[in-house]
C-alpha positions as CSV (number, residue, x, y, z in Angstrom):
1,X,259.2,4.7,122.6
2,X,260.3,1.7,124.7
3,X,263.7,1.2,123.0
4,X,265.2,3.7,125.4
5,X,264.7,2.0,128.1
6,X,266.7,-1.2,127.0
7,X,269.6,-0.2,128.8
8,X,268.4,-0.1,132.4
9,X,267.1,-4.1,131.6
10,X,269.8,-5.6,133.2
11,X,267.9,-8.8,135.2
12,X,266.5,-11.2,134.4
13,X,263.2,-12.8,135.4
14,X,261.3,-16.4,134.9
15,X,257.8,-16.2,135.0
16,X,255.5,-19.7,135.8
17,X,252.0,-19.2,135.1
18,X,249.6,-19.9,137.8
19,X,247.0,-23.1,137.6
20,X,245.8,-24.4,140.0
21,X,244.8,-23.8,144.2
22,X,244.8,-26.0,146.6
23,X,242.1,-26.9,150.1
24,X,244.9,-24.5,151.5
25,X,245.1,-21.5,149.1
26,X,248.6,-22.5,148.0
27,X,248.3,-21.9,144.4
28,X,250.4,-24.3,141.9
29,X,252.5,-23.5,138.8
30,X,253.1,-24.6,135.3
31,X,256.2,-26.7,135.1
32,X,258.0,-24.8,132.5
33,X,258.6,-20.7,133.0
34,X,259.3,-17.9,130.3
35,X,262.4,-15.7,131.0
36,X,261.6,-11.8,130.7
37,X,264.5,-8.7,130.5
38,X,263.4,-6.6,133.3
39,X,264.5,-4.4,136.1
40,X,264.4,-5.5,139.5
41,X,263.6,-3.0,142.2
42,X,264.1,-4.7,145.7
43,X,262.7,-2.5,149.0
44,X,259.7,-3.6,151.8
45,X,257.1,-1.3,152.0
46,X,253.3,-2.2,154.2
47,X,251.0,-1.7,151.4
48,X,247.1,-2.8,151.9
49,X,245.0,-4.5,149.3
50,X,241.2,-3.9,148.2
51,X,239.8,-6.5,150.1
52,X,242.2,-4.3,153.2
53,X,244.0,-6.8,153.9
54,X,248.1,-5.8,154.6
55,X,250.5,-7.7,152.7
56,X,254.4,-7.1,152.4
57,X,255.6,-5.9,149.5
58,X,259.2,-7.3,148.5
59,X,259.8,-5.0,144.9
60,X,258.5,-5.0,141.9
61,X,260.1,-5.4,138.2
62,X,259.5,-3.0,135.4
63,X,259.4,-4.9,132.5
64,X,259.2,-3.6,128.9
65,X,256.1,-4.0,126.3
66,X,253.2,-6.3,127.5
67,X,254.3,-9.4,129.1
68,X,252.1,-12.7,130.1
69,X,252.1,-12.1,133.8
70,X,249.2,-12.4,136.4
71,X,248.5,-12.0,139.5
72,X,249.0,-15.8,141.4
73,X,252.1,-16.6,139.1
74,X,255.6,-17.6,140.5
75,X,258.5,-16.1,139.4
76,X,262.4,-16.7,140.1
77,X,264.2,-14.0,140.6
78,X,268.1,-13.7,139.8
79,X,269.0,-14.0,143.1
80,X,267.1,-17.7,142.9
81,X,264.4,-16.2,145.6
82,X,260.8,-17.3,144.3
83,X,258.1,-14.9,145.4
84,X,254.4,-14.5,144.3
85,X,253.0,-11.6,141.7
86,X,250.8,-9.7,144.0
87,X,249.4,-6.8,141.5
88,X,250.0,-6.3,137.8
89,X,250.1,-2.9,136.4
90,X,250.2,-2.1,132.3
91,X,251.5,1.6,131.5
92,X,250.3,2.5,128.7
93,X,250.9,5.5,125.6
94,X,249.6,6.5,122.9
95,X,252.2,6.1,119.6
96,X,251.9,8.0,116.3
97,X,249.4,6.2,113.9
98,X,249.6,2.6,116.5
99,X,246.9,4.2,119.1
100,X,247.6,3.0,122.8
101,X,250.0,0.5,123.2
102,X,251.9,-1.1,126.5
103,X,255.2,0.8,127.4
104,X,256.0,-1.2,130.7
105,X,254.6,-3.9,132.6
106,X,255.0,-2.9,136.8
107,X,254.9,-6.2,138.5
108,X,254.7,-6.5,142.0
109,X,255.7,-9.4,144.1
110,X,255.7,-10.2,147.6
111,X,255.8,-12.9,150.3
112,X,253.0,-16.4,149.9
């Protein structure tokens, strides 16, 4: 059950979906963001990609339920710094007479 985890949601995050990418990669972003309760979990670590390529991870937020967030979105953190959603991850469980259903969102962001 995801309600016992409420407590530990003390940031905050906004979310602007990705659109658009430029002739230089440089990927644009809706205007307007939506705000999501989460956790934010701040350390570097080198991780590597499936196309092996090394990127910096910054941290990642655990957000609760199922959340619209994608890989190539922007998001502003509480501490106003705007990194880029590197991988999404859904964790899933299986509830009493509901089948599967999302418990947390992992979402982690990094450098552009």
């Amino acid at each position: 059950n995801p309600a016992h985890w409420a407590e530990d949601m003390t940031d905050t995050v906004v979310v602007y979906k990705g659109t658009t990418m430029d002739a230089y990669g440089k990927r644009a972003t809706s205007g307007s963001g939506t705000t999501y309760t989460c956790r934010i979990i701040s350390d570097i670590t080198k991780i590597t990609t499936d196309q092996k390529r090394g990127i910096i991870e910054e941290g990642r937020l655990i957000i609760m339920n199922d959340p619209d967030v994608n890989v190539g979105d922007r998001i502003t953190l509480s501490n106003g710094a705007e990194p880029i959603v590197k991988m999404v991850d859904k964790v899933n469980y299986k509830a009493n007479g509901l089948g599967v259903v999302n418990h947390h969102t992992v979402v982690t962001f990094g450098r552009v």
